[in-house]
C-alpha angles and dihedrals in degrees: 000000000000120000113229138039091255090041123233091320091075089051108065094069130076084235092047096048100050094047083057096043078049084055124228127290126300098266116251122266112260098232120231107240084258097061091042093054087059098054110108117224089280102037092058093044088051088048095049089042086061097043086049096051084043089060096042094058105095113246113235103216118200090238126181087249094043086048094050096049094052085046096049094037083054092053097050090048082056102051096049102047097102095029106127084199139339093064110179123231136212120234120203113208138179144093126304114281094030093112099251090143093049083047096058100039092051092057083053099054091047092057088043094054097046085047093058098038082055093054106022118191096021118123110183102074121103097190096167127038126184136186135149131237112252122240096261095002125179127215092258087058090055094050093054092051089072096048094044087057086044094046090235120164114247119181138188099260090035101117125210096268095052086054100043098049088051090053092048090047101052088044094055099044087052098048102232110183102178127044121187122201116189129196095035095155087076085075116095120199091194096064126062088240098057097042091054088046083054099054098043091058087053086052100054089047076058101056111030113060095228141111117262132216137198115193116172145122119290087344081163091065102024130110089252091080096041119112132358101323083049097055091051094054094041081055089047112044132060113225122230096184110189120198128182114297113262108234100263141112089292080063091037103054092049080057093058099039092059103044079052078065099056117113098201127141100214100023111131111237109241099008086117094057093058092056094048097118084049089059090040102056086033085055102038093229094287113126097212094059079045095052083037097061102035094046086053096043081052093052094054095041097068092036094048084045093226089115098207137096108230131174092254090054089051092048090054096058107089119221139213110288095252094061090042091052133074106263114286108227085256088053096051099050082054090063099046 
């Protein structure tokens, strides 16, 4: 699920980071009939509009995959935090809707917060940074990834080294120590972009003193890990793959935690955990197509005025292509 309450977006900027690492409103108070009966025209439209904008945040569950990626992203903190060079890197890997983004940013909220316990009341330190890989990017957009999180100027007539060395310093001077790029299957060794792409990013391993961390779809068989610059980050990085979840108390017990979430005033307690095999053969296992269609039955529920999640409501809400189809061979493999 996405991390914060804007989605990635929000995160690849200093602003939006640090509004996620802050963590999202106070939910609203769910009114007793009596107080809502109280509530003028405007008053009720204002109240529903919060409940709306509650259920279309998306939830971060503490799930087994986001807990071993903050566990092995810490070790390897840890582990490079006297490495002169040769620091290693964590890659994220699995199918859309698996979570990879929520994993990753969660890693990076842990090490923020521990940064900032560690130096309380000091503002000038940027620990985490996070951007995402464009669609055919070239070594200069990556390049101003990194400037644009870190609200750097780039300009027309800025080159690649300009940019490069203002991004090294301000790393530097802010001490961050993790930095998380997202997307990463969009990078081709097999064509000179890509590989240029490649190499800017080692450079920039080389250059800041931080952690870095791949997460992407299928990195194990994807065209980032082909030839010679593949093999040295296959030599250099530690893999975390997440599949779909296998219907059992670990999916049980998601279903559960988000209909705890729910703000409705005639929804049933417990009604969306006995239809959890339901959700789970409807979402395929994957977390993102469950959050998906509970967050959208919520959604109607409140504007169709009927305040209740129901198994119609949950089949009318149309998923992503992959859940509403029959497994792809990758996606089967991913169950297994």
């Amino acid at each position: 699920m996405a991390p914060g309450a804007g989605g990635r977006g929000e995160l690849t900027t200093l602003d939006g980071w640090r509004r996620f690492v802050d963590g999202p409103p106070k939910p609203p108070t769910l009114l007793s009939p009596g107080g809502l009966r109280r509530l003028s025209t405007t008053d009720r439209a204002l109240y529903d509009e919060d409940r709306l904008d509650h259920h279309a945040r998306m939830l971060v569950v503490a799930t087994s995959f986001v807990e071993k990626t903050v566990v092995c992203g810490r070790r390897l903190v840890l582990l490079n935090r006297h490495a002169i060079s040769a620091r290693r890197g964590l890659m994220v890997s699995g199918l859309p809707g698996t979570g990879k983004t929520s994993a990753i940013a969660q890693l990076g909220l842990a090490h923020e917060l521990l940064d900032r316990a560690r130096h309380p009341n000091v503002h000038d330190r940027i620990p985490a940074l996070y951007i995402t890989v464009p669609p055919a990017a070239t070594a200069r957009m990556v390049a101003a990834e990194f400037a644009r999180f870190l609200g750097l100027p780039v300009r027309a007539r800025s080159n690649m080294t300009d940019i490069i060395e203002a991004v090294v310093g301000v790393c530097i001077d802010t001490r961050t120590g993790l930095v998380l790029v997202d997307e990463i299957h969009n990078i081709s060794q097999i064509t000179r972009a890509g590989a240029e792409v490649s190499d800017t990013l080692k450079y920039f391993s080389e250059r800041i003193p931080a952690t870095f961390v791949y997460a992407g779809i299928d990195i194990e068989h994807s065209e980032l890990l082909a030839g010679t610059r593949g093999a040295q980050i296959a030599g250099r990085f530690t893999l975390v793959p997440t599949r779909p979840f296998p219907y059992g108390d670990e999916w049980k017990g998601l279903v559960a935690t988000m209909e705890d979430t729910l703000l409705l005033h005639d929804h049933p307690p417990g009604s969306l955990v006995k239809w959890d095999r339901y959700l789970h053969n409807r979402a395929d296992g994957m977390i993102g197509a469950l959050s998906h269609a509970i967050r959208g039955a919520a959604i109607d529920a409140i504007l169709n005025g009927t305040e209740r999640v129901t198994k119609e409501g949950l089949d009318a809400i149309p998923l992503d292509h992959a859940a509403e189809t029959p497994k792809t061979p990758l996606r089967k493999a991913a169950t297994r």
